[in-house]
N, C-alpha and C positions, 0 to 999 in steps of 0.2 A: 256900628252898634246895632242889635236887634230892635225890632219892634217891638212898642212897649204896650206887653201884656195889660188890660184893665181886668179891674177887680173892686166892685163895689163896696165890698168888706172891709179893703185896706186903704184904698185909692186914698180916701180925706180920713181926718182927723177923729170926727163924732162917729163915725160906724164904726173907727177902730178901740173906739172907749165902752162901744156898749155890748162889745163879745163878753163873753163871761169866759172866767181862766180857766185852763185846762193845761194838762202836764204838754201836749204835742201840740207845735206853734200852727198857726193855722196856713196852709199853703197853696200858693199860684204857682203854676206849671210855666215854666217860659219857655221850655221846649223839651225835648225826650228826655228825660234823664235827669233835667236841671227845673229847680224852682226856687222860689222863694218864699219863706216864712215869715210870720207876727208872732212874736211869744208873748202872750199878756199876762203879766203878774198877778200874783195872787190879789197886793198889798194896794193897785192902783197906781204904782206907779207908773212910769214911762215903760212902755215896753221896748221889744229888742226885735231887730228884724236881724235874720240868719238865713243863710243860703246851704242847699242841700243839690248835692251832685249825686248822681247813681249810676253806675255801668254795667248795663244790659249783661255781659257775656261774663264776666267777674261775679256778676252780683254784692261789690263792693259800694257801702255808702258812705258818705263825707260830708259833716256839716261843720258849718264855722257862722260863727259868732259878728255882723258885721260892724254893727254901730245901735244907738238909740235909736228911737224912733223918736219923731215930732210932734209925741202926744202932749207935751205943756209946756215945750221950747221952741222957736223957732230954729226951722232946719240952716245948720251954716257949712253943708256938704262935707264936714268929715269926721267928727263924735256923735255928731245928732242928722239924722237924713231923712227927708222925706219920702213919700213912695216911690219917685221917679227917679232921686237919688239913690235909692235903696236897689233897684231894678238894674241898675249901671254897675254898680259897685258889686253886685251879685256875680252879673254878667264877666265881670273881669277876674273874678277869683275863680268861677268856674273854667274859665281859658286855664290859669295859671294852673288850677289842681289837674286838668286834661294834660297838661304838658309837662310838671313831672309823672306823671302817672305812664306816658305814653310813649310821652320825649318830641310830640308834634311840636311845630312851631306855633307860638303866641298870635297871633291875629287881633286885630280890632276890627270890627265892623262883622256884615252879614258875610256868607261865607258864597263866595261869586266863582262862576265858571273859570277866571283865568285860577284861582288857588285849588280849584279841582285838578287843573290841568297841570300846574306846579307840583302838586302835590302825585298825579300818576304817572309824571315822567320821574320821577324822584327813586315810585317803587318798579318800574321799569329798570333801571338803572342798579337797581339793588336784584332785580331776578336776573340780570346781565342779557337785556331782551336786546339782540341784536339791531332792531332798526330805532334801534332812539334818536339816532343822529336824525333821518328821512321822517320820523314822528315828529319831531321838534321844531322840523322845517314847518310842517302842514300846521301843525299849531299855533305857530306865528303866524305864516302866509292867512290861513282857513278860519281859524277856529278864533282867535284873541280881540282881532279887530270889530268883528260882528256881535260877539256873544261874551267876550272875555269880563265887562263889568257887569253882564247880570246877576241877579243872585239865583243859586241853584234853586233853591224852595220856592222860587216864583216865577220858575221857566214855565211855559205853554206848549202846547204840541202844537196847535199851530203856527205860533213862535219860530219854531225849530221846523218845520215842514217847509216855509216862506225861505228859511236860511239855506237847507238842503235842497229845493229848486235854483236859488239861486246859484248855488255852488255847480248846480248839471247844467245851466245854461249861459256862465259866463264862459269865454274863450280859455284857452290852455297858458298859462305861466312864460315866459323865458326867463333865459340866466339875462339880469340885469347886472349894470355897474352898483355898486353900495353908495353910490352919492347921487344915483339917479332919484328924484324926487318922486318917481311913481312907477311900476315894475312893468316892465315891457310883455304883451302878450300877445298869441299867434288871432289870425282870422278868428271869428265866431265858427262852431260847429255847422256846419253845412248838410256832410253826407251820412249816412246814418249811421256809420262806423267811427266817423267822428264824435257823434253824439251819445254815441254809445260809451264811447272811450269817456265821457265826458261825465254818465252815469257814476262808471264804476270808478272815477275818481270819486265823484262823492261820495259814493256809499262807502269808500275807504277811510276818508276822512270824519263821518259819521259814526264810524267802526272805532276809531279813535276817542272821539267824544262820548258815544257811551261806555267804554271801558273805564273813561276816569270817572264820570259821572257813580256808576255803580261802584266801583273803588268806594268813592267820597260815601252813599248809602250804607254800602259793607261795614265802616269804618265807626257811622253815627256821626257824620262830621254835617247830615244837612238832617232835618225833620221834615219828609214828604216822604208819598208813597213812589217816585220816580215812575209812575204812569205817564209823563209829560214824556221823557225821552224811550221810554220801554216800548210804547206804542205806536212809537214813527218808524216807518217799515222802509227798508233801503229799496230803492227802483229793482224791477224785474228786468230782466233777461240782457241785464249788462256784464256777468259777470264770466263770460265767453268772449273772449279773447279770440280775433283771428290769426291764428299762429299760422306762421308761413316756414316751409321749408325749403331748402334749397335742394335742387336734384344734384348728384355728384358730377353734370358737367356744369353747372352753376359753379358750386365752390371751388372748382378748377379755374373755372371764368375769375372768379372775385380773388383766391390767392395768385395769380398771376397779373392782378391789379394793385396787390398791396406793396407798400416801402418793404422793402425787403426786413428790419425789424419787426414791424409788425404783422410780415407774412407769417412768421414763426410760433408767433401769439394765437394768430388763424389759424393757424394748421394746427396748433398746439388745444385749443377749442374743437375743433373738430371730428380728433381723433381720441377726445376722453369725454367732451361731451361738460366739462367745466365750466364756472361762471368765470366772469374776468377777473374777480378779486381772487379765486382761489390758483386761477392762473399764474395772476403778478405774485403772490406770493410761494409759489414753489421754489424748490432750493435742489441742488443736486443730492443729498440725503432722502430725500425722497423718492427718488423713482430706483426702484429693487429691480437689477436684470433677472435675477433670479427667478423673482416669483415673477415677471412680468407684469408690473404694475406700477401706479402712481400711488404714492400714499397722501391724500388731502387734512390733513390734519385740524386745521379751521374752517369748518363748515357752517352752513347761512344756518343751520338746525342746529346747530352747537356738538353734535358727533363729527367726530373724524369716519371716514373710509376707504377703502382702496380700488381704486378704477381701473380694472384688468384691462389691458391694451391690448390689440391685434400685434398681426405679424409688423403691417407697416406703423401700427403706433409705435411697436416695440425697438423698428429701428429708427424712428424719429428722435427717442427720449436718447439712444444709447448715440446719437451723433450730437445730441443738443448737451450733456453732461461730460461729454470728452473733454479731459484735461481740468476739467471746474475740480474745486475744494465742495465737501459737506455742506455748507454754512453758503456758498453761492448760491443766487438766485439764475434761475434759468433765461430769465426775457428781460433782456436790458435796453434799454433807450440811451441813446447818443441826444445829449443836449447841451446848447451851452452854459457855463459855470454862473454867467450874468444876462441880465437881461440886457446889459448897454455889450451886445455883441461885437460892433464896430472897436471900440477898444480892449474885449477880451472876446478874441475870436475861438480861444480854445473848448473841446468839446471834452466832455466826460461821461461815463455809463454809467445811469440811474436807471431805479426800479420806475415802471410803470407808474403813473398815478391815476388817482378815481377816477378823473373823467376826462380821460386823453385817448380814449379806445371812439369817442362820438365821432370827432373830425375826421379821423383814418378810417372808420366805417363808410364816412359819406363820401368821400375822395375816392375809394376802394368801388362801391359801387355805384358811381356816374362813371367814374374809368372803363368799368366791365361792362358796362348796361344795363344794369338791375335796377331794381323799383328798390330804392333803399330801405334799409332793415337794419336793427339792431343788433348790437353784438349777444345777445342773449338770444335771438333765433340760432344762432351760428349751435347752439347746446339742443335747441328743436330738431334743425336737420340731422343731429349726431344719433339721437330717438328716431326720430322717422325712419332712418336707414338702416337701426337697428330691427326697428320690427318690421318694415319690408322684407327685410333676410330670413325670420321667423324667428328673430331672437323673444325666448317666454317677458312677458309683460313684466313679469318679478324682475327677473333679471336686469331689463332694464332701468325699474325704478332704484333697488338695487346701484348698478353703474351711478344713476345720476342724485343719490343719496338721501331719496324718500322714505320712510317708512310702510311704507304701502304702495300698491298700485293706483292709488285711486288719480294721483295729478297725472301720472300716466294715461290713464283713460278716459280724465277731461279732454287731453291735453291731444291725443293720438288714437281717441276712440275710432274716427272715422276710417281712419289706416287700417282698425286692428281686420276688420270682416276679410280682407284683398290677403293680408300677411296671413289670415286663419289657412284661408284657403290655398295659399300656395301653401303652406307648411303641412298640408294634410295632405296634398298631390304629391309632395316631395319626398316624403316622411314615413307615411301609413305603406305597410306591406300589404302587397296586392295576397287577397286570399285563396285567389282559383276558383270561387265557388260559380263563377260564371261562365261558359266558353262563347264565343263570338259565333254566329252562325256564317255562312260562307254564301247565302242567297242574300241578295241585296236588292232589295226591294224596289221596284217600277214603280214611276209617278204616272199616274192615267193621264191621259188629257183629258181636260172640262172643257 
């Protein structure tokens, strides 16, 4: 239930008998859009208290009629209501004309960060925003526990400043059991790459809470200027990522460390430059000898595109698709049918799943010797070696299916100066306009 507006006009009995009538009821604002009325009769009698709704962007208004007022009966909350009765009952007709009018869901009570958060994974979900799943989590995990019952119109900035420090300075998450009573997490941040890491989680989760928050403003669903969350500014110089590449005797090193199925999945990364999801779900329809390419059809940007292959990506695809149907998937895993393998010892090939690429990265490299890495560098070194070569920046962003250059040249700026200059010694025709002289100049002795 909202806060109940006072009004010394209506509040009691005797100031509401000595208004003099007028055709328009006299009105309290109980929040943007919404108030309530006294209509005082001409005649003396009991007047009528009525609720008026307004919507800003329509310019549509709605009033209704809701009960007596208490001017010469006592109030018994539902023909006859006093002003506090009157203020509730207002309050819920206004929910219910917002929710045909809308189609939002009814609500009781002030309107609190978990229903903002409810309410923008919902239009998430309706824009088909790919990470709802990994939003959803953060929002549970992050966002619910700390902040989830307050009410949005009475957040603080330093409220939310106190939550966002704490979120950079506790430790990092693991996967826990679901019946563990408290979620297991790594060390406290130590070294400054740790803490950094630790930054630009939160401003990620941050990035979250005011997108629904604003959502909730957009909509008219809270009355504040949302200067509380517009004003808390996300940490500086976390949002650089140290990206690590692998040299081409590294990923030599690391595919001659992996199971043999998932060497294929690596090499298969390597040689297009993929994330793992668009990986596991390749099919043999997909990859064209013809044109020389992989066609990606479900990308993390919602377009498809097609990843032109080298010579040796081109015979990787055409030895991986031998003998496969259209409709096959390329990278299959051998596992067994049951988890009680001792009695069903037999194995069958399944697709890949989400998060089965972590353990065969880490086994893969402690096997080779490498300072472990994720499967999503495995798509950085596929970059790096492209513009080492002198492949143009487009192109590459292009291949690994950005709109632009720019995650390119966060991401491979420091590379590009070294690839400039080889591609201009390898490239640029020499003009003649210089000739070498044939005397070679004495160094004096000092």
């Amino acid at each position: 239930m909202g806060r109940s507006k006072r009004d010394s006009r209506l509040e009691y009995r005797t100031p509401r008998l000595r208004l003099p009538h007028r055709k328009e009821p006299y009105w309290t604002s109980l929040e943007e859009g919404q108030a309530l009325g006294y209509y005082r009769p001409k005649d003396g009698a009991a007047g009528r208290w009525v609720a008026k709704v307004f919507d800003v962007e329509t310019k549509a208004r709605r009033t209704y009629t809701l009960a007596t007022a208490d001017d010469h009966a006592d109030a018994d909350g539902e023909s006859v209501l006093n002003y506090g009765q009157a203020q509730a009952k207002a309050r819920a007709w206004i929910q219910a004309a917002k929710t045909l009018a809308t189609g939002e869901e009814a609500r009781k009570g002030p309107y609190t960060v978990a229903w903002a958060m409810e309410d923008y994974l919902k239009d998430c979900i309706r824009r088909d925003v790919k990470s709802v799943d990994s939003m959803r989590f953060s929002v549970n995990a992050h966002i619910l526990p700390k902040l989830g019952g307050l009410v949005v119109a009475r957040l603080t900035r330093s409220r939310l400043e106190r939550w966002h420090q704490e979120l950079a300075n506790q430790s990092a998450r693991l996967r826990t059991k679901k019946t563990a009573p408290e979620p297991a997490r790594r060390e406290a941040p130590k070294t400054e790459d740790e803490k950094r890491q630790r930054r630009a989680s939160a401003n990620r989760i941050l990035t979250i809470l005011k997108g629904a928050l604003n959502l909730a403003l957009h909509r008219k669903l809270v009355a504040c200027s949302g200067e509380a969350w517009r004003e808390l500014k996300p940490f500086k110089g976390s949002s650089q990522p140290r990206t690590r590449f692998l040299s081409i005797e590294e990923q030599a090193r690391l595919m001659g460390a992996c199971e043999p199925e998932f060497r294929l999945v690596v090499q298969a990364a390597l040689l297009t430059g993929a994330r793992y999801g668009e990986i596991c779900r390749m099919e043999s329809r997909d990859f064209s000898d013809q044109a020389g390419a992989i066609h990606i059809p479900f990308a993390k940007g919602g377009k498809p595109r097609h990843i032109y292959l080298t010579a040796e990506g081109l015979a990787f695809f055409q030895q991986v698709t031998q003998g496969k149907e259209p409709r096959d998937l390329l990278f299959l895993r051998s596992s067994f049918q049951s988890r009680d393998w001792v009695r069903f010892p037999k194995k069958v090939q399944r697709a890949w799943r989400h998060t089965e690429q972590y353990r065969e990265m880490k086994n893969a490299c402690e096997a080779a010797g490498l300072e472990y890495l994720n499967f999503h560098q495995l798509r950085h070194s596929y970059a790096s070696t492209l513009l080492n070569a002198g492949v143009r920046l487009d192109h590459i962003a292009k291949q690994l299916g950005h709109t632009d250059t720019r995650m390119v040249e966060k991401h491979y700026g420091h590379l590009a100066p070294n690839a400039v200059a080889d591609s201009i010694r390898k490239l640029a025709p020499n003009l003649g306009v210089h000739q070498p002289e044939n005397v070679v100049p004495l160094r004096t002795a000092t």
